[in-house]
C-alpha positions, 0 to 999 in steps of 0.5 A, a space after each residue: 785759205 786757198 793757195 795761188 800756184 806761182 812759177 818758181 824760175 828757181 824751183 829747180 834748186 829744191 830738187 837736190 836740197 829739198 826733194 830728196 827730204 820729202 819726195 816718195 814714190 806715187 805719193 802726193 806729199 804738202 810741205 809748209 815752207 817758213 821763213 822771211 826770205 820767200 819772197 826775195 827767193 821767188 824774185 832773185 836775179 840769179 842762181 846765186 843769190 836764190 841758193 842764199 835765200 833758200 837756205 833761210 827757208 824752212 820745210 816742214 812735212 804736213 801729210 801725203 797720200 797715195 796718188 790716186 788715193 783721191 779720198 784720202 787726198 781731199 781729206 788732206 787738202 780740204 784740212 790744210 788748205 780748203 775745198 776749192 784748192 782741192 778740186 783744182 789739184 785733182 784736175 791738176 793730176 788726173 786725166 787732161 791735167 797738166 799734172 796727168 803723167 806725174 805719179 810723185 809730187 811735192 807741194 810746197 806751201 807758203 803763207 805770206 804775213 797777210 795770209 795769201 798763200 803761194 805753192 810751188 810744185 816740185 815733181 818727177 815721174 
């Protein structure tokens, strides 16, 4: 199961409502998100209507490590989501990566009903 990133116009509105929930200091913590409305939340025109949806979605804590922890990352990712995306995420949040700075993150996790996984990552330094 590898997950496809996608830009998230609305990922902003996690910070208050979901973040707080999840979000620990130089951790890397993976989120499932459920729900039928992920989709209209992804594509809503405005800030309104993705605030409705975002209140039919579920979150759930799946696991975390340690940033910097890769072992222990990889043992997470390569169980819950596989090797490729493994390898992905590291680069994503060592050095060069487009993550390099980020020291706190949360990933959040989707499959749709054909089994293709989405993830947004939602962060702060």
């Amino acid at each position: 199961m590898n997950g496809e990133h996608i830009s998230c116009e609305w990922d902003y509105l996690f910070f208050d409502d979901i973040l707080p929930d999840f979000l620990e200091d130089d951790e890397i913590v993976l989120v499932s998100v459920s729900g039928d409305q992920w989709s209209n939340f992804l594509q809503a025109e405005d800030e309104e209507g993705a605030y409705e949806y975002l209140e039919y979605l579920n979150f759930n804590f799946i696991d975390s490590a340690e940033h910097g922890d890769w072992e222990e990352f990889s043992n997470i990712i390569t169980n819950t989501v596989d090797e490729k995306e493994t390898e992905k995420l590291k680069k994503d949040f060592s050095d060069g990566g487009c993550f390099e700075n980020v020291s706190s993150a949360v990933l959040l996790y989707y499959t749709e009903p054909s089994g293709k996984n989405t993830y947004v990552t939602s962060y702060t330094d």
